[in-house]
BAFI-3210 file (N, C-alpha, C; in Angstrom, 3 decimals, decimal comma, padded with zeros to 6 digits):
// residues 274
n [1|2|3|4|5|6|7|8|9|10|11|12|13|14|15|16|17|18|19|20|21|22|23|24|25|26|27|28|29|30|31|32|33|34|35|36|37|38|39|40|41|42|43|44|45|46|47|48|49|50|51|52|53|54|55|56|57|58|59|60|61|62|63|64|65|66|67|68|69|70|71|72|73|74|75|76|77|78|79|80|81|82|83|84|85|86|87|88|89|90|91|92|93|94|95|96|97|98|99|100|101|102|103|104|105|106|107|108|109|110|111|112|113|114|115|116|117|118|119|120|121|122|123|124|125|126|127|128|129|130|131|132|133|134|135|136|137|138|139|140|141|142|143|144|145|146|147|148|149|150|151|152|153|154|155|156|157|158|159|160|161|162|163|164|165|166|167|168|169|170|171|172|173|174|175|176|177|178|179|180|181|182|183|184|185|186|187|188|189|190|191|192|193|194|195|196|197|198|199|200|201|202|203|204|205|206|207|208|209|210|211|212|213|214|215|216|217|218|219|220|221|222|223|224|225|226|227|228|229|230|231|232|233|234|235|236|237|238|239|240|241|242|243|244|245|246|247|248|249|250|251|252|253|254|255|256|257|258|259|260|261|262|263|264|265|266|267|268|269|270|271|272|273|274]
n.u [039,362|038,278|035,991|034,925|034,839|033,174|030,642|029,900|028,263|026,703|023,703|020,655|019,092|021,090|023,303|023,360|024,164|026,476|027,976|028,027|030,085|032,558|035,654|035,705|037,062|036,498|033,535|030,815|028,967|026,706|023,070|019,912|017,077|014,308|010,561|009,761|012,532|014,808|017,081|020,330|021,946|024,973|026,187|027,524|028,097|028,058|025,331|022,829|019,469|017,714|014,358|012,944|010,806|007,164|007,168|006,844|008,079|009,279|011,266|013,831|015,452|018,586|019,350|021,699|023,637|023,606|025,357|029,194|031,079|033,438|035,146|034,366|036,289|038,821|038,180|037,534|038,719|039,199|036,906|035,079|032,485|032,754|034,756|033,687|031,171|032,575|033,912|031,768|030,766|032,692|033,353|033,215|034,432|036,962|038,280|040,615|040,800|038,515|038,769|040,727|039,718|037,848|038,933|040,409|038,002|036,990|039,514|039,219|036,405|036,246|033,873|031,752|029,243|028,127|029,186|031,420|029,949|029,102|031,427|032,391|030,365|031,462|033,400|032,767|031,159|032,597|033,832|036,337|040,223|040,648|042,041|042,663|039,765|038,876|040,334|038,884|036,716|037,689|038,274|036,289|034,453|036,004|035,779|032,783|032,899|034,398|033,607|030,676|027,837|025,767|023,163|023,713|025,264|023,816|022,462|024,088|025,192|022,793|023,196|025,375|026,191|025,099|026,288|028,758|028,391|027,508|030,637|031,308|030,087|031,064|033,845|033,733|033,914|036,082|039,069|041,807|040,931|039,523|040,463|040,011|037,227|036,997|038,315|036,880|034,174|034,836|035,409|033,423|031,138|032,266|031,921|029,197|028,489|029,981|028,183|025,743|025,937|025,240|022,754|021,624|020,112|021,736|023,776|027,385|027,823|026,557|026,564|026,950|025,784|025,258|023,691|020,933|021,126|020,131|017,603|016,094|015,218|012,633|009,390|006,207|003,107|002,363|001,627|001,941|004,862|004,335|001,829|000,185|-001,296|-003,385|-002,293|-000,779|000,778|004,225|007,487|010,529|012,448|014,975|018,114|021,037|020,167|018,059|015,636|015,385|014,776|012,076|008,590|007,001|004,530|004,222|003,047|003,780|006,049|007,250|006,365|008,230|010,425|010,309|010,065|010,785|013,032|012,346|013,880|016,467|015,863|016,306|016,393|015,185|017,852|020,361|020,247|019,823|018,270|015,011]
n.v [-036,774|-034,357|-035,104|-035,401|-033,256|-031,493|-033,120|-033,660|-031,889|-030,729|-029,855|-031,621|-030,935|-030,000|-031,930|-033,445|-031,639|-030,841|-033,336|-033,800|-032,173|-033,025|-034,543|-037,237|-040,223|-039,168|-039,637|-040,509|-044,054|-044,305|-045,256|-046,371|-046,783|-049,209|-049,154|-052,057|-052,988|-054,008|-052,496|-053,019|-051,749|-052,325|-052,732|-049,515|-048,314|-045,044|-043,367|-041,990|-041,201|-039,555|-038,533|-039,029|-038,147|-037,508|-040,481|-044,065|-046,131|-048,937|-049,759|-051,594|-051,589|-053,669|-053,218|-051,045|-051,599|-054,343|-054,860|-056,085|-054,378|-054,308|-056,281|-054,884|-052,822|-053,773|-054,871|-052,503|-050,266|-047,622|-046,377|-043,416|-043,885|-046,927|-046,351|-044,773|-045,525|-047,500|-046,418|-045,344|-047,642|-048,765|-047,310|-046,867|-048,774|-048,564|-045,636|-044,215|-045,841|-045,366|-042,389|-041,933|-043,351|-041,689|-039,366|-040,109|-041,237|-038,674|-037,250|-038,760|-038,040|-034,850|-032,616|-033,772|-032,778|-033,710|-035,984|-034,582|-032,838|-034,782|-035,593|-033,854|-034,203|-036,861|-036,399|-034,791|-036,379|-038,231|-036,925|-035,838|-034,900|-030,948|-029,756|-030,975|-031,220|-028,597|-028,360|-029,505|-028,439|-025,578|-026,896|-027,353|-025,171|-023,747|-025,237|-024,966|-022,352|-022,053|-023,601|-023,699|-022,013|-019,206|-020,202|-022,710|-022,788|-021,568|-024,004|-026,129|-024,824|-024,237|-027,110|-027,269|-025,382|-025,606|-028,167|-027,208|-024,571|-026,281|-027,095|-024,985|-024,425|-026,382|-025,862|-023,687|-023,228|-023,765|-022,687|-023,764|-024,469|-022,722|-020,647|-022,294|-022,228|-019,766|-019,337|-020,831|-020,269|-017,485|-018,235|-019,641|-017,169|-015,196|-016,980|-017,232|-014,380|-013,618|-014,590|-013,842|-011,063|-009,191|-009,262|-007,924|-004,985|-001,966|-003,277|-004,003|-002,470|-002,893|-004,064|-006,161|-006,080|-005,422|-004,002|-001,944|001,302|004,365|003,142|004,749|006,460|005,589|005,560|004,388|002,143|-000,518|-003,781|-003,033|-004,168|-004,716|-003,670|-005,001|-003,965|-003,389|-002,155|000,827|003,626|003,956|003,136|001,355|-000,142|001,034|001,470|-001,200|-002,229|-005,445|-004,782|-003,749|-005,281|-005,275|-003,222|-000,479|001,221|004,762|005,290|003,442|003,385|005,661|004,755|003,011|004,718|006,190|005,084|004,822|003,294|001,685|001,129|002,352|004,874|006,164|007,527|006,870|005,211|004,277|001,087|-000,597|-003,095|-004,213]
n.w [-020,611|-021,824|-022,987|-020,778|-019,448|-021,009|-021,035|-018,341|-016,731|-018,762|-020,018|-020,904|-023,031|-024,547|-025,096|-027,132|-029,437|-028,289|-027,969|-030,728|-031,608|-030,572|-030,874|-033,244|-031,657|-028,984|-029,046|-027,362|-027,365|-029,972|-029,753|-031,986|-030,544|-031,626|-031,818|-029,930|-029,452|-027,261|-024,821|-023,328|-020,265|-019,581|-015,701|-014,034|-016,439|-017,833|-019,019|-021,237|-022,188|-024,804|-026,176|-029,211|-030,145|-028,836|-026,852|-025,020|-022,659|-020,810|-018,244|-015,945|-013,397|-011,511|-007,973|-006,635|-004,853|-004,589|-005,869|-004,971|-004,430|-003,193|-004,810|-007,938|-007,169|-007,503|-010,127|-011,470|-010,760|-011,961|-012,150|-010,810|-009,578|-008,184|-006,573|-004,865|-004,091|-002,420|-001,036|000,777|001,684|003,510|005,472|008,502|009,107|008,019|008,098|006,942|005,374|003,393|003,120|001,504|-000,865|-001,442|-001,794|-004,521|-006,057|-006,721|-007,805|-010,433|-011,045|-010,955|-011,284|-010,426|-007,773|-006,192|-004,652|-003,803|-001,537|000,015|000,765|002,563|004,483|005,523|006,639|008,708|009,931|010,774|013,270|011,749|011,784|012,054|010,105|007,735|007,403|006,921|004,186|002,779|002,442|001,584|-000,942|-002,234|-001,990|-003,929|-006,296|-006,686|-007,460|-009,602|-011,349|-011,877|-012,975|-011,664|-011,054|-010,726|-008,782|-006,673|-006,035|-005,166|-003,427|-001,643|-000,010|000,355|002,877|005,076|006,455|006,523|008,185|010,777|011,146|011,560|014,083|015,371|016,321|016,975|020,349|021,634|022,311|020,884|018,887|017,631|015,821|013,135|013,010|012,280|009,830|008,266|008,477|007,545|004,649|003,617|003,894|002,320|-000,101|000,001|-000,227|-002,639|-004,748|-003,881|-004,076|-006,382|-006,684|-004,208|-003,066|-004,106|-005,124|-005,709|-003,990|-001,378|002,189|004,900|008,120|011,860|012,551|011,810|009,724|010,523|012,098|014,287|013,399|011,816|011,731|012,025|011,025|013,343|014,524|018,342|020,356|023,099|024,282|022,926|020,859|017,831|014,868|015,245|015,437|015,831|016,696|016,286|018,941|020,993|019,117|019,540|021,813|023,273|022,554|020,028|017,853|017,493|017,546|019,016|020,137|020,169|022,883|024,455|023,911|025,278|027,498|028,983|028,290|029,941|032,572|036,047|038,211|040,985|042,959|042,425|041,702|039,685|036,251|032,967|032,171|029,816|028,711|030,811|032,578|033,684]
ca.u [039,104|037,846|034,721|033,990|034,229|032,184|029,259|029,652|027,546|025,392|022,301|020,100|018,444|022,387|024,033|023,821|025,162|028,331|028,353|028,761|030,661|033,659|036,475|035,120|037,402|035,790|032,454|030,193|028,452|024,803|022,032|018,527|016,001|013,200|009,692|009,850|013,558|014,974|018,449|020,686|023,508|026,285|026,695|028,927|028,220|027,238|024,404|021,840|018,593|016,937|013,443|012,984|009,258|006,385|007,696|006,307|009,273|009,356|013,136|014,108|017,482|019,218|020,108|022,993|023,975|023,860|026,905|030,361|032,106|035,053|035,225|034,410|037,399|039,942|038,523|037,171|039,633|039,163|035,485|034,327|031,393|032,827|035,431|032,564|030,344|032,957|033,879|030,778|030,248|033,873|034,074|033,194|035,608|038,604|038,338|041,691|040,932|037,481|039,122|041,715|038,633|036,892|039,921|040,344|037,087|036,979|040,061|038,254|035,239|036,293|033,075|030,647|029,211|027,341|030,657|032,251|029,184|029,466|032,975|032,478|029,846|031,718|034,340|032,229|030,113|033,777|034,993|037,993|040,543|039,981|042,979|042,073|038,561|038,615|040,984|037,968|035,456|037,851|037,876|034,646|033,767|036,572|035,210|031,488|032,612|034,787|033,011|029,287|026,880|025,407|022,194|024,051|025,817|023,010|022,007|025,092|025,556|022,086|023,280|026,497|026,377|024,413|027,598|029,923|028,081|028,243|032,014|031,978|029,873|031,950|034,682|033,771|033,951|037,523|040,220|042,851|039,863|038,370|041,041|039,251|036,071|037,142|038,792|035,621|033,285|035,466|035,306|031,898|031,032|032,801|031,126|027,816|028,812|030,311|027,490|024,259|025,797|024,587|021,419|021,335|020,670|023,608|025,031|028,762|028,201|026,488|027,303|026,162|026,147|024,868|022,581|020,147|021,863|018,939|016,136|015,412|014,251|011,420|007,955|005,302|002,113|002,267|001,462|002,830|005,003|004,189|000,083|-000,682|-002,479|-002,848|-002,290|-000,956|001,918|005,346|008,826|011,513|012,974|016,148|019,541|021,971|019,460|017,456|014,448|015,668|013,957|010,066|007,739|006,103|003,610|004,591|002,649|004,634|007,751|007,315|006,312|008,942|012,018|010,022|010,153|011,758|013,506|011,892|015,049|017,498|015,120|017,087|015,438|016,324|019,470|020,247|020,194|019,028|017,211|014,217]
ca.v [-035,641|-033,159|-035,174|-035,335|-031,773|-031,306|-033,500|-033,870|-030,992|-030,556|-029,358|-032,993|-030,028|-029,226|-033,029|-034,050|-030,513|-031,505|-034,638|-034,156|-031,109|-033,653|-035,102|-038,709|-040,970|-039,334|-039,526|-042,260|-044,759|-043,834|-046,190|-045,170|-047,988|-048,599|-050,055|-053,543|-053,343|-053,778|-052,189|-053,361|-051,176|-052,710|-052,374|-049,355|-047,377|-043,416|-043,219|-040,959|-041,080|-038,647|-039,171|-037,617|-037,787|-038,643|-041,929|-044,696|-047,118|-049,264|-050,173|-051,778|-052,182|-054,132|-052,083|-050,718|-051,935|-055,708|-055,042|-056,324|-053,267|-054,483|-056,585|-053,844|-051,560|-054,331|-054,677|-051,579|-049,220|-046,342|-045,806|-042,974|-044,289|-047,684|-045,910|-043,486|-046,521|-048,584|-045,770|-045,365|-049,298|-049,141|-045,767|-046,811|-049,841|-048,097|-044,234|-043,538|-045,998|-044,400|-040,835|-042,304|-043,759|-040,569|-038,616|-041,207|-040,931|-037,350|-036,931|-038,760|-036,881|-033,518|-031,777|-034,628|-031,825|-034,710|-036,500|-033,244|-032,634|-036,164|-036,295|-033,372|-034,890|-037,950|-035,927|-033,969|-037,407|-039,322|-035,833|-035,708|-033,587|-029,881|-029,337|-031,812|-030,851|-027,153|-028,344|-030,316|-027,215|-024,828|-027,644|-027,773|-023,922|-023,380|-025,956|-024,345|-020,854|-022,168|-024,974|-023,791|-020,623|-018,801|-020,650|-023,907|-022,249|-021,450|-025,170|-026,805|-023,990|-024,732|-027,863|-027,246|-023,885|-026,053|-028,916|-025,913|-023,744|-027,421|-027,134|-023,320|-024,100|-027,897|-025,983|-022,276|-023,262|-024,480|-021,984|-024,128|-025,040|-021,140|-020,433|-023,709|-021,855|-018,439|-019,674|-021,867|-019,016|-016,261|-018,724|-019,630|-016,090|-015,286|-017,592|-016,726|-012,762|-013,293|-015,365|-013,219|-009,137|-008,369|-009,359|-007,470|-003,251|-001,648|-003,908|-004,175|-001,241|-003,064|-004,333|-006,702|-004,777|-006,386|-002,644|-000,879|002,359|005,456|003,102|005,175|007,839|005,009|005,924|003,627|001,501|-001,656|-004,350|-003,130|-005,674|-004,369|-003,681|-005,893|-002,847|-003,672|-000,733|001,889|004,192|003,568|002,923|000,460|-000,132|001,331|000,412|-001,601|-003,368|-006,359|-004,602|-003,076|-005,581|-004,944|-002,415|-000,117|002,021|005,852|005,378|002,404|003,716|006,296|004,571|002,333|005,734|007,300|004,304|004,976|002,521|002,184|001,153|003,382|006,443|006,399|007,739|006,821|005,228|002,993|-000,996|-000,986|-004,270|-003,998]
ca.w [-019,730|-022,713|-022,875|-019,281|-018,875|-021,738|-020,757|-017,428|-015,855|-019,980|-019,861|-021,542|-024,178|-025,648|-025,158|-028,803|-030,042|-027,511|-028,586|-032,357|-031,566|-030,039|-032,111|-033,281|-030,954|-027,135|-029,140|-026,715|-028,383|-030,056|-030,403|-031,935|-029,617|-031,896|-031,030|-029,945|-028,949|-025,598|-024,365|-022,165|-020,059|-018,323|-014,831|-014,077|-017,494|-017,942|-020,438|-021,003|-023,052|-025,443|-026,872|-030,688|-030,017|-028,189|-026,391|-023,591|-022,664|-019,959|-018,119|-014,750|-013,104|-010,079|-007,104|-007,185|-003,464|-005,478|-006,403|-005,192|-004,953|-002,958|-006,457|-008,011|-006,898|-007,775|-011,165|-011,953|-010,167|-012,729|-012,071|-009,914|-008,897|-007,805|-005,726|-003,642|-003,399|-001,972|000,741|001,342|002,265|004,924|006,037|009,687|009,551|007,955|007,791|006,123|003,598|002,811|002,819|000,248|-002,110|-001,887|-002,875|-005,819|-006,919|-006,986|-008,929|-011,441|-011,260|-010,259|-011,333|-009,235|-006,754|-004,938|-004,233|-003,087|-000,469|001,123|001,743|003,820|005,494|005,782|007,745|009,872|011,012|011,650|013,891|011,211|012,203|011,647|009,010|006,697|007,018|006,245|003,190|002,045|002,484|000,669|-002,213|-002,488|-002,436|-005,189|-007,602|-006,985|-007,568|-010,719|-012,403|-012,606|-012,960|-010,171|-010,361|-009,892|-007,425|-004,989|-005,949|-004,556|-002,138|-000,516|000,452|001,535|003,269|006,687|006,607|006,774|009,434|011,236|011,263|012,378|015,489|016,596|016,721|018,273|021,269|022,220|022,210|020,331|017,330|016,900|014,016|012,035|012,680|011,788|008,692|007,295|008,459|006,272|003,508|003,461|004,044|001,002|-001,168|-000,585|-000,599|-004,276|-005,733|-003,861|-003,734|-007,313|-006,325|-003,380|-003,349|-004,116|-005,710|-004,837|-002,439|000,188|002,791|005,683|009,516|012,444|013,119|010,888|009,748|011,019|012,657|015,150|012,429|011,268|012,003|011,221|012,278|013,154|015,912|019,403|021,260|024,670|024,576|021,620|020,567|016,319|013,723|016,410|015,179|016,950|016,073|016,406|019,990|021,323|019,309|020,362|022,619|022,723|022,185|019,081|016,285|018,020|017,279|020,155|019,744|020,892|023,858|025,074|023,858|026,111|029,506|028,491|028,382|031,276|033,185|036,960|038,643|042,264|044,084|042,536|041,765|038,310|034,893|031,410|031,965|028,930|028,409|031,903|032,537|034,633]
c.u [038,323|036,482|034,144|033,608|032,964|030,736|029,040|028,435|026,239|024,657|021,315|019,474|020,000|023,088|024,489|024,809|026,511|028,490|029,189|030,190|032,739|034,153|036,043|035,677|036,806|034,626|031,849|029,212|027,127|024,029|020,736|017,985|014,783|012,183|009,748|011,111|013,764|016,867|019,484|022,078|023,787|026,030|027,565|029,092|027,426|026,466|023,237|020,993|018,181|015,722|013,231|011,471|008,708|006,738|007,259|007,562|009,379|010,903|012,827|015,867|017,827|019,905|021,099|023,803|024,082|024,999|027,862|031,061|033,466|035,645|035,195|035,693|038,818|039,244|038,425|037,777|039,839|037,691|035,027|033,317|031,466|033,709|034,945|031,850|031,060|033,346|033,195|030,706|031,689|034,265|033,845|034,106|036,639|038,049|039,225|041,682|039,857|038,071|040,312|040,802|038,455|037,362|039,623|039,251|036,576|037,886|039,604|037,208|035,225|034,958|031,408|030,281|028,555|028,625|031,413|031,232|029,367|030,323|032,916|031,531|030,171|032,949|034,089|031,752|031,177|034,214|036,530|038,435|040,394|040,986|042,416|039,995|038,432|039,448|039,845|037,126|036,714|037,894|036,469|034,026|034,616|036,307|033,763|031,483|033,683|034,140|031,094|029,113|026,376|024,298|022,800|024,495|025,344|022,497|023,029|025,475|023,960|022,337|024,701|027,257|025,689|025,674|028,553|029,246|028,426|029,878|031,703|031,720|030,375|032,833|035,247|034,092|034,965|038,278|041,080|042,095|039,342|038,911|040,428|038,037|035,609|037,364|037,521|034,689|033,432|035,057|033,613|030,790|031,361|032,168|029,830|027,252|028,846|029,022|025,758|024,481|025,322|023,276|020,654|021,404|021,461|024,536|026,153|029,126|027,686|027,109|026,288|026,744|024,786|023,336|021,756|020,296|020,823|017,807|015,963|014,824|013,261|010,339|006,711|003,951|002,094|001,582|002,121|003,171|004,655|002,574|-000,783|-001,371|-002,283|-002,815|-002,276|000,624|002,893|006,693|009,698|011,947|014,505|017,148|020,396|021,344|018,655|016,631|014,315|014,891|012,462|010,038|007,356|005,856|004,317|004,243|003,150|005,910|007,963|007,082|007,388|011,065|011,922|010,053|011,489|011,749|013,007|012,678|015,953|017,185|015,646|016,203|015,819|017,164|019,331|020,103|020,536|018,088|016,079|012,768]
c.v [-034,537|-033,420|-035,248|-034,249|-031,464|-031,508|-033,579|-033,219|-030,278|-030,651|-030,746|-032,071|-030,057|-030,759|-033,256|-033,084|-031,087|-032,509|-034,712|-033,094|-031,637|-034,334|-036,774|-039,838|-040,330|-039,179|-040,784|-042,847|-044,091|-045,110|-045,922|-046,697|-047,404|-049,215|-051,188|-053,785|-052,925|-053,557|-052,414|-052,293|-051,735|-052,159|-051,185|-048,375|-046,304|-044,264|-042,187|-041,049|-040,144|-039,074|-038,188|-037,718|-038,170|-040,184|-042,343|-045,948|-047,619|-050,006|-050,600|-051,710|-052,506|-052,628|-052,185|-051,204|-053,548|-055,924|-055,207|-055,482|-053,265|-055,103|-056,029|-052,895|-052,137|-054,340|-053,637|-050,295|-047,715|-045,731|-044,973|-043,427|-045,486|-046,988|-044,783|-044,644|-047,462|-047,882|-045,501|-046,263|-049,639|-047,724|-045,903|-047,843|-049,788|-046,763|-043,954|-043,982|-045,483|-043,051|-041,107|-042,693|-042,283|-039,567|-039,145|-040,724|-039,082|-036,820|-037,344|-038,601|-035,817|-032,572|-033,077|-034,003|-032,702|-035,668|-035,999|-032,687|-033,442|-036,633|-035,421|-033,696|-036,213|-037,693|-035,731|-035,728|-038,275|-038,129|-036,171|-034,781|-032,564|-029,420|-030,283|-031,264|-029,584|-026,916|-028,645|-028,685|-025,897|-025,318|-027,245|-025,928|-023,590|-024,105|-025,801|-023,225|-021,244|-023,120|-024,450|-022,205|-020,756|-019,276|-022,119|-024,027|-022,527|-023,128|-025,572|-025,984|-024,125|-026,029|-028,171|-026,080|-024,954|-027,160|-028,328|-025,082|-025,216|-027,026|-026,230|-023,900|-025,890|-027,096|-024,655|-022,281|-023,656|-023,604|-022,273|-024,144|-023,538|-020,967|-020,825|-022,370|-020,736|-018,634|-019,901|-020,732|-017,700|-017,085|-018,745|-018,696|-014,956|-015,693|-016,853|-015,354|-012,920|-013,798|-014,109|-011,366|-008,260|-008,536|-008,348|-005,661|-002,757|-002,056|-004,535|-003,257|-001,439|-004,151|-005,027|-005,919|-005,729|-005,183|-002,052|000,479|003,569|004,780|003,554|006,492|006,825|005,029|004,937|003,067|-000,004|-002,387|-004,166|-004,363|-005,493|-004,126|-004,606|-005,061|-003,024|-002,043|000,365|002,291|004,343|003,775|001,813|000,843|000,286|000,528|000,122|-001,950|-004,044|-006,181|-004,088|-003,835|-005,359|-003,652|-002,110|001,223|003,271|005,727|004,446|003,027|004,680|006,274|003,640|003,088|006,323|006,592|004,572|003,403|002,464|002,113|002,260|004,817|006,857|006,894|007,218|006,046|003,607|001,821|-000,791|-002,072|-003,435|-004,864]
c.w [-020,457|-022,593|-021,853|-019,048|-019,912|-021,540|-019,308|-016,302|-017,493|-020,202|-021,135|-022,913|-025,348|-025,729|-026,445|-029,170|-029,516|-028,098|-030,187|-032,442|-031,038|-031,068|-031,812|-032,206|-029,429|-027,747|-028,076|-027,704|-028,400|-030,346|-030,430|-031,810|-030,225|-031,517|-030,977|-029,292|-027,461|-025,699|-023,123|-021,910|-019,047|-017,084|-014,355|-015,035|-017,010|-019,418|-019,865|-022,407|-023,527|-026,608|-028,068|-030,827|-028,814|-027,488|-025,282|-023,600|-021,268|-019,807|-016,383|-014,627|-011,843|-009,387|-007,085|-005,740|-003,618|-006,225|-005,664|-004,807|-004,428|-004,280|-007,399|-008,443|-007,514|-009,774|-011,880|-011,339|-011,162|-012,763|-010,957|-009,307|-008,224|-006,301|-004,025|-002,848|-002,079|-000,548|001,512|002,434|003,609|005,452|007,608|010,248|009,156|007,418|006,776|005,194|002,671|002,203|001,632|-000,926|-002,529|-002,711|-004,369|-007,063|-007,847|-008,089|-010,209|-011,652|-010,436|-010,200|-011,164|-007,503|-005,281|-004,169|-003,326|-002,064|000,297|001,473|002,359|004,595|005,991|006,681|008,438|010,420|011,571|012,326|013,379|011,655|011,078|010,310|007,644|006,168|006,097|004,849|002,080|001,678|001,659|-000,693|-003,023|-003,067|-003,711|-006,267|-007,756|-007,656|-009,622|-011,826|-012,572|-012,440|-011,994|-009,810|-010,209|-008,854|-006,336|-005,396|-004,823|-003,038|-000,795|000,178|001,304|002,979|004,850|006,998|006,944|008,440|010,851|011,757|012,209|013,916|016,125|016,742|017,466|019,607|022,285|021,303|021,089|018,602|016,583|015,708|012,859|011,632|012,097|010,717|007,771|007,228|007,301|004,632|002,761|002,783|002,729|-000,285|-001,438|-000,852|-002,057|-005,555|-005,460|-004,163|-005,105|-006,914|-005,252|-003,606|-003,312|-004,586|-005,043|-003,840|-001,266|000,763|004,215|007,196|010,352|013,152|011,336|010,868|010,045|011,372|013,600|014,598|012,339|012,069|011,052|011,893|011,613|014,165|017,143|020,434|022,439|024,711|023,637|020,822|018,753|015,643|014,538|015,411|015,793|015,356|016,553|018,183|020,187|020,397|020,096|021,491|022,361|022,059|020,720|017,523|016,629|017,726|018,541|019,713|020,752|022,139|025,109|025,258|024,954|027,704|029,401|028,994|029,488|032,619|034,737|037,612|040,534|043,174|043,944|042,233|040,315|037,065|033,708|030,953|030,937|029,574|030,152|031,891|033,353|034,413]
res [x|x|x|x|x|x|x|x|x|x|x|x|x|x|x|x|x|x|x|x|x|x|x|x|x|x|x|x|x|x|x|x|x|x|x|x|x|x|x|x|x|x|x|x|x|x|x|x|x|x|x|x|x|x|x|x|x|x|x|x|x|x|x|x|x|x|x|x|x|x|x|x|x|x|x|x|x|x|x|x|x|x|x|x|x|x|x|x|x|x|x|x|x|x|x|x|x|x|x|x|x|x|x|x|x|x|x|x|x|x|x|x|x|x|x|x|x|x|x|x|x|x|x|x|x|x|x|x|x|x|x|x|x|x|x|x|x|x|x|x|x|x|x|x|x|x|x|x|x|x|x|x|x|x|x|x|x|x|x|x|x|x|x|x|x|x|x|x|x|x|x|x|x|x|x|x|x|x|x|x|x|x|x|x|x|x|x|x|x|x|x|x|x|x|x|x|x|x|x|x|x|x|x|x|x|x|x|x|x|x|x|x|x|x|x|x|x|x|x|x|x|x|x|x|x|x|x|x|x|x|x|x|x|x|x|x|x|x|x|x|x|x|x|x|x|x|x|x|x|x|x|x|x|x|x|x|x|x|x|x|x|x|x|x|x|x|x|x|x|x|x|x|x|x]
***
């Protein structure tokens, strides 16, 4: 386990350092491949190359879908990667025993972020139920926000942040399910708050708001949405109505507020359609 964590997620520049840096028995084997020789790896093995110069090396290897893996699982039952593959290959002809691999595999490779993306997409595409699911999706965000740095973060988090919104909106829409969606949403929501708000102005003092705090002070020139008219000086549209993200030029804005109503003789009167 010392050396998995160690190498598991180690940048191919620092490997060796880790490597020598481990007590001699979890060292993995080394072999220096010199010209002329050919290397063979097992089926099934981690390895990883490093060239100490200049190097041209040609390699093939059988697909990995040429493998067995119900055979596999019986003999090789300690291998993550046999145990994903193999739920992979019956997850539409036994669910529960897939969702039992995937576990499996996971416990033995807890910090396999690709593992931990596709079992929640392997929930969402069987409509697992919603408890189990949103167990998966708080897994998953607590071993992003604990196991890597913030640019692996938004790595793993671009890919699982659209699988998650997924969830929110299957299950908005039915009374008994909203909790699920409220839950995953907060979480989510969460994540990508803690990993982007230094980034953002303010720091830890802002704050997301569904209004723009004084646009109806902003004065500017832009394209008006109502005459097309280009480079005309206007402002933002009424808050708190639709019109509120467009641009209109003063001259709009104003047949726009001055606008009477011909049935009801009315002036002004807010978020009035018409």
């Amino acid at each position: 386990e010392d050396a998995y964590r160690a190498l598991a997620l180690c940048p191919a520049s620092r490997i060796a350092r880790v490597v020598a840096s481990l007590p001699p028995e979890l060292r993995p084997l080394e072999v220096v491949q010199k010209a002329g020789e050919g290397f063979f790896v097992p089926a099934l093995w981690w390895h990883a190359t490093c060239n100490e110069g200049p190097t041209l090396g040609v390699g093939s290897q059988h697909h990995v879908f040429d493998l067995d893996f119900r055979r596999a699982a019986d003999e090789h039952g300690d291998s993550a990667f046999v145990l994903y593959h193999y739920a992979c290959e019956i997850h539409k002809k036994d669910p529960p025993g897939a969702a039992a691999l995937f576990g499996a595999a996971l416990r033995r490779e807890p910090l396999n972020y690709y593992y931990l993306i596709n079992q929640l997409r392997f929930f969402l595409n069987l409509v697992w139920p919603p408890k189990p699911t949103l167990d998966t999706i708080h897994s998953l965000l607590v071993a992003v926000d604990q196991g890597l740095d913030p640019l692996r973060q938004m790595l793993v988090l671009r890919f699982a942040v659209p699988s998650i919104v997924d969830f929110v909106e299957w299950h908005m829409g039915h009374d008994r399910l909203l909790k699920y969606s409220r839950e995953a949403c907060h979480a989510v929501l969460e994540a990508v708050l803690r990993l982007t708000t230094p980034f953002l102005p303010g720091g830890a003092r802002s704050r997301l708001s569904m209004s723009f705090p004084h646009a109806d002070k902003l004065r500017y020139r832009s394209r008006c949405a109502q005459c097309v008219g280009e480079d005309r000086p206007g402002r933002p549209g009424e808050g708190g109505t639709i019109w509120a993200h467009r641009f209109y030029c003063f001259d709009c804005f104003e047949a726009r507020r001055a606008a009477r109503c011909g049935s009801r003789g009315r002036l002004g009167r807010a978020r009035e359609k018409g």
